[in-house]
VEXDRENRO-884749 format. One record per residue: residue number from 0; residue in three letters; x, y, z of N, C-alpha, C in turn. Coordinates in steps of 0.2 Angstrom, whole numbers, plus 5000, padded with zeros to 4 digits. Example, Ala and Ser with C-alpha at 12.3 -4.5 7.8 and 13.67 -1.06 7.14 Angstrom:
BEGIN
resi, resn, nX, nY, nZ, caX, caY, caZ, cX, cY, cZ
0, ALA, 5066, 4972, 5039, 5062, 4978, 5039, 5066, 4984, 5039 $
1, SER, 5064, 4989, 5035, 5068, 4995, 5036, 5064, 5000, 5039 $
***
This chain:
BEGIN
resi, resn, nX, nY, nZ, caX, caY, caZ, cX, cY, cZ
0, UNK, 4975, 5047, 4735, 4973, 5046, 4742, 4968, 5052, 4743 $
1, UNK, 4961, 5050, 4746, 4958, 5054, 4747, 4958, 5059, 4752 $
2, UNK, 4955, 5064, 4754, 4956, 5069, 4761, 4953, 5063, 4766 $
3, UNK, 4949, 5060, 4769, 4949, 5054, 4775, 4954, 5052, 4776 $
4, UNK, 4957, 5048, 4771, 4963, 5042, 4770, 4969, 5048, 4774 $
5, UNK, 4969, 5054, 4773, 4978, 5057, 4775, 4973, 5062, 4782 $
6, UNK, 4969, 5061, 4783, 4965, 5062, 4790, 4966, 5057, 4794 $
7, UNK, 4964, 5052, 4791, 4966, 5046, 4797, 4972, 5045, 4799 $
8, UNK, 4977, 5045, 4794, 4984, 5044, 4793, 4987, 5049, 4798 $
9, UNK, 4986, 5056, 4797, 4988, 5062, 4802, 4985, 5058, 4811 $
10, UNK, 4980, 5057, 4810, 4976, 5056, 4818, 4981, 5048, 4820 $
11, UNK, 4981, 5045, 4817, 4986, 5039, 4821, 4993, 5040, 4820 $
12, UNK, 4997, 5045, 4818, 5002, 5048, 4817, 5003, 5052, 4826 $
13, UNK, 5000, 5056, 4826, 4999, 5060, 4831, 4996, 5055, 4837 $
14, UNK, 4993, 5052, 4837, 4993, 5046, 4842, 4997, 5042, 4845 $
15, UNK, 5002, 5039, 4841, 5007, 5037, 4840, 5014, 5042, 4844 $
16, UNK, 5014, 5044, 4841, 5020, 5051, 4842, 5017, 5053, 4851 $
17, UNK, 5012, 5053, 4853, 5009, 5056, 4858, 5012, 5050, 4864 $
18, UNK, 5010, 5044, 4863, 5011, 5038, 4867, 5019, 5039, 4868 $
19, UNK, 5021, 5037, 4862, 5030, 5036, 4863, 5032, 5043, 4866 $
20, UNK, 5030, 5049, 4868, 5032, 5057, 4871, 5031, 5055, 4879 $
21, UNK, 5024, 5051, 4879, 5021, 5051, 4886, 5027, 5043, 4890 $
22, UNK, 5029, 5038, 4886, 5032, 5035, 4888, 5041, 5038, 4891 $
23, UNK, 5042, 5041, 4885, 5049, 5043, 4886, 5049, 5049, 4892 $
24, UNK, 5043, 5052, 4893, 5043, 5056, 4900, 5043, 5053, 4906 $
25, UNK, 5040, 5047, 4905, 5038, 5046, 4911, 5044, 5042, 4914 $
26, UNK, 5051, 5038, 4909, 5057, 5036, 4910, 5062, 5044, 4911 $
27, UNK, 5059, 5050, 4912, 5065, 5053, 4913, 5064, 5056, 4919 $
28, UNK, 5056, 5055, 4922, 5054, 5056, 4929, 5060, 5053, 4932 $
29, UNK, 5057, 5045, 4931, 5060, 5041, 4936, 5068, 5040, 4937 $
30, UNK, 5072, 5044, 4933, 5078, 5045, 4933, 5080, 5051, 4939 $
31, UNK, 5077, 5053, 4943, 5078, 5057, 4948, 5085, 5056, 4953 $
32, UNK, 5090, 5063, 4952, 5094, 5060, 4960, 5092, 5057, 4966 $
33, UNK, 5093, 5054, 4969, 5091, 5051, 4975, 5096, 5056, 4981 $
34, UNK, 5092, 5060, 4985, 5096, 5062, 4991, 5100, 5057, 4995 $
35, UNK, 5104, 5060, 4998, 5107, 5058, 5004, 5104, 5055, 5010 $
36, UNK, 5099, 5059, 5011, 5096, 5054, 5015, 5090, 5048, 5012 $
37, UNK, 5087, 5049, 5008, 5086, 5042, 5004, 5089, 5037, 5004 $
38, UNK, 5097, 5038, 5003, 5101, 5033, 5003, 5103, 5030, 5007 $
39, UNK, 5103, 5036, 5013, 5105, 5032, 5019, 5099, 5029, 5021 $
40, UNK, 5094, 5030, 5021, 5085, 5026, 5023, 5086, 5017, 5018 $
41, UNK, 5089, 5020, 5013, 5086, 5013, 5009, 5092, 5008, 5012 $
42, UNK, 5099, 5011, 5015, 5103, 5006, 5016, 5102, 5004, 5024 $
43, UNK, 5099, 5006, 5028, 5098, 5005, 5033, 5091, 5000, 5033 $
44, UNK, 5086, 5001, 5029, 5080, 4998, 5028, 5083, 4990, 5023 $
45, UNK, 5087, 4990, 5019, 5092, 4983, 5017, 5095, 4979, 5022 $
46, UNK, 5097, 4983, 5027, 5100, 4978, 5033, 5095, 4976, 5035 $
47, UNK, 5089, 4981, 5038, 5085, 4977, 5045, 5081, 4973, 5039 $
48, UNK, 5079, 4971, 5032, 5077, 4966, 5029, 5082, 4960, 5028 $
49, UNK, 5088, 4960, 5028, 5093, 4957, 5031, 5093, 4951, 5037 $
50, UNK, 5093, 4957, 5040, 5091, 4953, 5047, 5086, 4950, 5047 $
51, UNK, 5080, 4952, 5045, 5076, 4949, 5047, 5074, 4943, 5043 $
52, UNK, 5078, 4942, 5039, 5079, 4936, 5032, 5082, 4931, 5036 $
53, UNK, 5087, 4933, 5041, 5091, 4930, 5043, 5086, 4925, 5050 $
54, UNK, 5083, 4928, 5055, 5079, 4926, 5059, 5075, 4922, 5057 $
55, UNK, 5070, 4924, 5053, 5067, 4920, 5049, 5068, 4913, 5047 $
56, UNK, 5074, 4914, 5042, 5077, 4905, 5043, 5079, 4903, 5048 $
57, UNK, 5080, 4905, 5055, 5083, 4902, 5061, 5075, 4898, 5063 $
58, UNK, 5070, 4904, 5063, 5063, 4901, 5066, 5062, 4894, 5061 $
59, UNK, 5062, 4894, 5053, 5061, 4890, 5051, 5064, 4884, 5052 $
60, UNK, 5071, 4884, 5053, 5074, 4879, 5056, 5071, 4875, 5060 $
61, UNK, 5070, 4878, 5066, 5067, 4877, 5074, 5061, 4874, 5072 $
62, UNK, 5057, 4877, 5068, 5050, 4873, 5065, 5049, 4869, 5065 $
63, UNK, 5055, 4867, 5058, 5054, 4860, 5056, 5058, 4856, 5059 $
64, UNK, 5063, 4856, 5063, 5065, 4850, 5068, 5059, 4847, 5069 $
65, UNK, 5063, 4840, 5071, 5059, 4835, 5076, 5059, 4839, 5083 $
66, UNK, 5054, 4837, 5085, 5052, 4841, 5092, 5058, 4837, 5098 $
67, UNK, 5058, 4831, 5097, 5066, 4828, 5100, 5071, 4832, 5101 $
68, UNK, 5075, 4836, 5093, 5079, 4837, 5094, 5078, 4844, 5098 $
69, UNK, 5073, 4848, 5095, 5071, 4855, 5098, 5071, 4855, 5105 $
70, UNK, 5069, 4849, 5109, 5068, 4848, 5119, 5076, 4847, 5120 $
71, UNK, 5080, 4843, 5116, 5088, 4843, 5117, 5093, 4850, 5117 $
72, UNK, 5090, 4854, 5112, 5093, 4860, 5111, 5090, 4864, 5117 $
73, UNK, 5085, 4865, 5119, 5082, 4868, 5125, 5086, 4867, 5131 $
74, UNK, 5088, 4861, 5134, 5090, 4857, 5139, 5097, 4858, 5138 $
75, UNK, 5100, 4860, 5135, 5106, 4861, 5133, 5108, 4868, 5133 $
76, UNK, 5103, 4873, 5132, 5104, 4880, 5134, 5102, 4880, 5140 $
77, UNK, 5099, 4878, 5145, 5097, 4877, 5150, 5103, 4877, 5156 $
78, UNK, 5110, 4870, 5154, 5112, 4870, 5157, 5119, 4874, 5156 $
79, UNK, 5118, 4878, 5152, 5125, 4884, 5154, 5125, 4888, 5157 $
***
């Protein structure tokens, strides 16, 4: 083997080993504890996407009807 051949060899060696170090740092960032108040943020911001998932299909519902039955349902909330 010549001195290039185990030069090159060393440079994609170390190349390698570089990537795979930067990868596995960057999965131990993202393993952070998450506060308490983060938690409660993220489960209070799940409900109101919740709800509003829930809305949502109500609108589309009402969309897609027949405008008949939509003036039926109006009339009908009308007379309560």
């Amino acid at each position: 083997m010549n001195p290039f051949e185990m030069v090159a060899i060393i440079v994609v060696a170390v190349m390698i080993a570089s990537v795979l170090r930067a990868r596995y740092q960057s999965r131990r960032r993202g393993e952070r504890e998450i506060s308490p108040q983060e938690q409660a943020e993220t489960l209070r911001l799940r409900d109101e996407v919740k709800q509003l998932k829930e809305r949502m299909k109500v609108l589309e519902r009402i969309t897609v009807e027949k405008e008949n039955s939509l003036a039926k349902e109006i009339e009908s909330l009308r007379d309560r």
